[in-house]
C-alpha positions in Angstrom: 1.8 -29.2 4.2 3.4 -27.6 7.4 4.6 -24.3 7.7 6.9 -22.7 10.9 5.3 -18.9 11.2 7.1 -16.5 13.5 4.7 -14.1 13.9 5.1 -10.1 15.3 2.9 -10.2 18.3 2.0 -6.6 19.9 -0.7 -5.8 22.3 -1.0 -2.4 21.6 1.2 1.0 20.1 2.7 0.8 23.7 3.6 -2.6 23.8 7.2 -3.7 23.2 6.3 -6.7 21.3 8.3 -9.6 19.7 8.1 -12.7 17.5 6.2 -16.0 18.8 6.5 -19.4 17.4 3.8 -21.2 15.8 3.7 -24.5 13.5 0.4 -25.2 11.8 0.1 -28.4 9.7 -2.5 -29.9 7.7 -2.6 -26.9 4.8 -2.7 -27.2 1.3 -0.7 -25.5 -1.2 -3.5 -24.0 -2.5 -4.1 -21.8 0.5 -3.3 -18.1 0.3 -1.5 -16.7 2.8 -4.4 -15.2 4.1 -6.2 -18.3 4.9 -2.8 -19.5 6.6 -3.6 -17.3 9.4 -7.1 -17.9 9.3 -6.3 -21.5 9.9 -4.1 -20.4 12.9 -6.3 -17.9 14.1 -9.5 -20.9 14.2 -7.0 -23.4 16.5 -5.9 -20.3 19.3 -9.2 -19.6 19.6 -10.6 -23.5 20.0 -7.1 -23.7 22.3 -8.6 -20.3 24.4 -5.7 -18.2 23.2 -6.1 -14.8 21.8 -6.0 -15.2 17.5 -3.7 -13.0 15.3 -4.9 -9.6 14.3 -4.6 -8.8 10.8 -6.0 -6.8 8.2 -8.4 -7.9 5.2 -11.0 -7.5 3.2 -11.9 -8.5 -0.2 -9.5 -10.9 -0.5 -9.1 -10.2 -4.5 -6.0 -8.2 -4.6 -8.0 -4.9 -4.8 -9.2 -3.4 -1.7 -5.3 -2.5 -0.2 -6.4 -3.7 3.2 -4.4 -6.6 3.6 -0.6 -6.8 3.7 2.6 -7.9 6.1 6.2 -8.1 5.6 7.1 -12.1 4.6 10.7 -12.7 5.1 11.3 -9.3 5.2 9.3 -8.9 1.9 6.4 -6.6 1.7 3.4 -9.1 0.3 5.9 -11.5 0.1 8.5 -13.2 -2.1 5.9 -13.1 -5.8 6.0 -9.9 -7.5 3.3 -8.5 -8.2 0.9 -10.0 -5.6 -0.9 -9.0 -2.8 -0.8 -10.9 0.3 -4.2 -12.5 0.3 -3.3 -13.1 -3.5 0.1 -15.1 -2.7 -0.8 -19.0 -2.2 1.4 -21.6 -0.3 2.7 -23.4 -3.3 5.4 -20.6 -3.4 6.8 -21.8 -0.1 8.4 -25.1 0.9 6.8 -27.9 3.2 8.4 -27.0 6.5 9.7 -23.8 6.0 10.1 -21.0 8.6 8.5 -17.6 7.5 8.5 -14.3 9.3 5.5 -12.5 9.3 6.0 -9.0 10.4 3.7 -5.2 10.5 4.4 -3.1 8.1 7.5 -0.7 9.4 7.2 3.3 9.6 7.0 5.7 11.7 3.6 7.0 10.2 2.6 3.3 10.3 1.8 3.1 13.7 1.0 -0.2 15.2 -2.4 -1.1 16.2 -2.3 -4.7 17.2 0.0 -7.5 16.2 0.0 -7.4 12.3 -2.5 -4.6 12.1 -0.8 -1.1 11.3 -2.6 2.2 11.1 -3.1 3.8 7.4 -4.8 6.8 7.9 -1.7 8.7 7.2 -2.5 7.9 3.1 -6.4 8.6 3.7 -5.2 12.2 4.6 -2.8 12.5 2.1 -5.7 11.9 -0.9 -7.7 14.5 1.4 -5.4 17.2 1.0 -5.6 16.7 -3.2 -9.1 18.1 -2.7 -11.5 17.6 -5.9 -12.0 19.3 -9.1 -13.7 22.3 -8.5 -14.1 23.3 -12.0 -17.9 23.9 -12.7 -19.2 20.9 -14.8 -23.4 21.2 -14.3 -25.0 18.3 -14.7 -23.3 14.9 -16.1 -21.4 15.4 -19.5 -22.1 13.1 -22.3 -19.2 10.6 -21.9 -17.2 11.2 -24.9 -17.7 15.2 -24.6 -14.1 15.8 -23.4 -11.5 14.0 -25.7 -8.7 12.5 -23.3 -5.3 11.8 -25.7 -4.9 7.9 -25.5 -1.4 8.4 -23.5 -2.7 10.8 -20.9 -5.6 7.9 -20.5 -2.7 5.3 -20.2 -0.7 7.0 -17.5 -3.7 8.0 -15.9 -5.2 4.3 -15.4 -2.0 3.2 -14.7 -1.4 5.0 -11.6 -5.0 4.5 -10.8 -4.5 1.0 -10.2 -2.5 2.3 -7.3 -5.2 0.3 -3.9 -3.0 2.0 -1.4 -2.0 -1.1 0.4 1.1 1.1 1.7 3.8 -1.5 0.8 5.5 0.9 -1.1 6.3 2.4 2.6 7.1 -0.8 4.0 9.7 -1.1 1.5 11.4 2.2 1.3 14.5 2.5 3.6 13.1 5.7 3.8 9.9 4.8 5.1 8.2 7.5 2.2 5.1 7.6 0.4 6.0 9.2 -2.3 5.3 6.6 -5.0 1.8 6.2 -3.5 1.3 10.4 -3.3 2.8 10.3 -6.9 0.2 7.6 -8.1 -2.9 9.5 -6.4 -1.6 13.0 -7.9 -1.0 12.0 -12.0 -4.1 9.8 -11.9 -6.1 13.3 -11.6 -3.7 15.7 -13.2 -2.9 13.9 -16.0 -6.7 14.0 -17.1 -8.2 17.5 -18.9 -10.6 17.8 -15.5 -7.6 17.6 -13.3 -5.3 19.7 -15.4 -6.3 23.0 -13.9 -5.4 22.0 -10.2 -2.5 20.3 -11.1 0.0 22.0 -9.6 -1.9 23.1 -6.7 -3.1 19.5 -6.0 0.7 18.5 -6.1 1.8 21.0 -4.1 -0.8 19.7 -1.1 0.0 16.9 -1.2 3.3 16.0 -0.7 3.3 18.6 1.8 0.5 16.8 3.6 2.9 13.7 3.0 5.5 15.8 4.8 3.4 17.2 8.1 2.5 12.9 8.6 5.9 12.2 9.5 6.8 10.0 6.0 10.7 10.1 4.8 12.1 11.7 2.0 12.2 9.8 -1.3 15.6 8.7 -2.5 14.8 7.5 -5.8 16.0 3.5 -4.4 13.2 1.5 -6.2 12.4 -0.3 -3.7 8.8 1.0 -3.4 7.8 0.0 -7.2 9.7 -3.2 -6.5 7.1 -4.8 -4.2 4.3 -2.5 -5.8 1.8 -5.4 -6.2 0.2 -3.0 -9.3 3.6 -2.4 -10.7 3.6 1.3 -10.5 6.3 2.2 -12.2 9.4 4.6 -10.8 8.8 7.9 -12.8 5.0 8.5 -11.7 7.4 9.6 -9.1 9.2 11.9 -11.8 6.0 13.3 -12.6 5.2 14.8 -9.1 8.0 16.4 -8.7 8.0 18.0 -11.5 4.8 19.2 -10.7 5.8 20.6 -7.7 9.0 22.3 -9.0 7.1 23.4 -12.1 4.2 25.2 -9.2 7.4 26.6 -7.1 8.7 28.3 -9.9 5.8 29.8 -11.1 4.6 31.2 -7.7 8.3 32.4 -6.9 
């Protein structure tokens, strides 16, 4: 199997960078994407060239760390997959594929595919932690959690921060990931007494890092590789407007 890559090439935040041409043959369709690059990446380097940066990790469809724009498709044209996650049967022998960074302004690029994230790390920072005095461990059944608060709440947990949700928004926000992060905590009884506060930090830590305002156009659960759905975003903001009311 042969694919055409035209890949985003960018030496640094600085750099004007543009797409370069490569064909690499001799895959199988059971290659992830991942490995499509790694395969690249192996003949520059025999050739003397400099390889592709990109991000990765585990490689599972957990960590977040991986993920690029395929065809203008963050993680690519299956739902609900993760980059390293989506394999080469879904593409045609021959075919041309983009691979692009992910785009936003609070994405900045570090080096050809690789974009800088820390915008979401300091987004979950401003959330702080329960401060709520617990002692030592509760017995693990000692505060009943209502089966649908547990639902919701492991649902948006299952949020890895890959950021695609950005990528995807014509925006450029992060509000379905700063929604996910935020319900995952205040949906829980250990959560519920920050809530609002937690809410409030957040988005306006979201804000200060330069992310666009949400629209409510879908396009963030869309590509979602977890499927978080639309109205965790719902949630949030009533959250906030519920804390702005009360402290006004």
């Amino acid at each position: 199997m042969k694919l055409v890559l035209k890949i985003w090439r960018q030496k640094d935040a600085a750099d004007r960078g543009g797409l370069v041409r490569y064909e690499v043959d001799g895959l199988s369709p059971d290659m992830s994407f991942l490995e499509v690059l790694d395969v690249l990446n192996e003949r520059l380097t025999a050739a003397g060239d400099e390889p592709v940066a990109f991000d990765h990790d585990c490689r599972e469809g957990i960590c977040g760390a991986c993920g690029v724009v395929i065809d203008g498709t963050a993680h690519g044209p299956q739902a609900a997959t993760t980059t390293c996650q989506l394999h080469l049967r879904h593409f045609a022998d021959g075919q041309t594929v983009t691979v692009e960074p992910w785009r936003a302004r609070a994405f900045p690029v570090v080096k050809d595919l690789v974009v800088d994230r820390g915008a979401l790390d300091r987004i979950i920072e401003a959330g702080g932690y329960i401060t709520a005095p617990t002692g030592s461990a509760p017995e693990a059944h000692a505060t009943p959690v209502p089966k649908p608060a547990a639902d919701v709440a492991f649902e948006a947990a299952a949020c890895i921060g890959c950021g695609a949700c950005v990528a995807a928004c014509p925006n450029g926000s992060a509000m379905l990931f700063t929604a996910a992060k935020a319900t995952h905590l205040g949906v829980l009884p250990q959560g519920e007494p920050e809530r609002p506060a937690r809410a409030v930090s957040m988005v306006a830590a979201q804000d200060a890092e330069g992310f666009g305002g949400c629209t409510n156009s879908g396009e963030c659960t869309a590509v979602c590789p977890k499927g978080i759905p639309l109205d965790t975003i719902g949630r949030l903001n009533r959250d906030v407007l519920g804390a702005a009311l009360r402290s006004g």
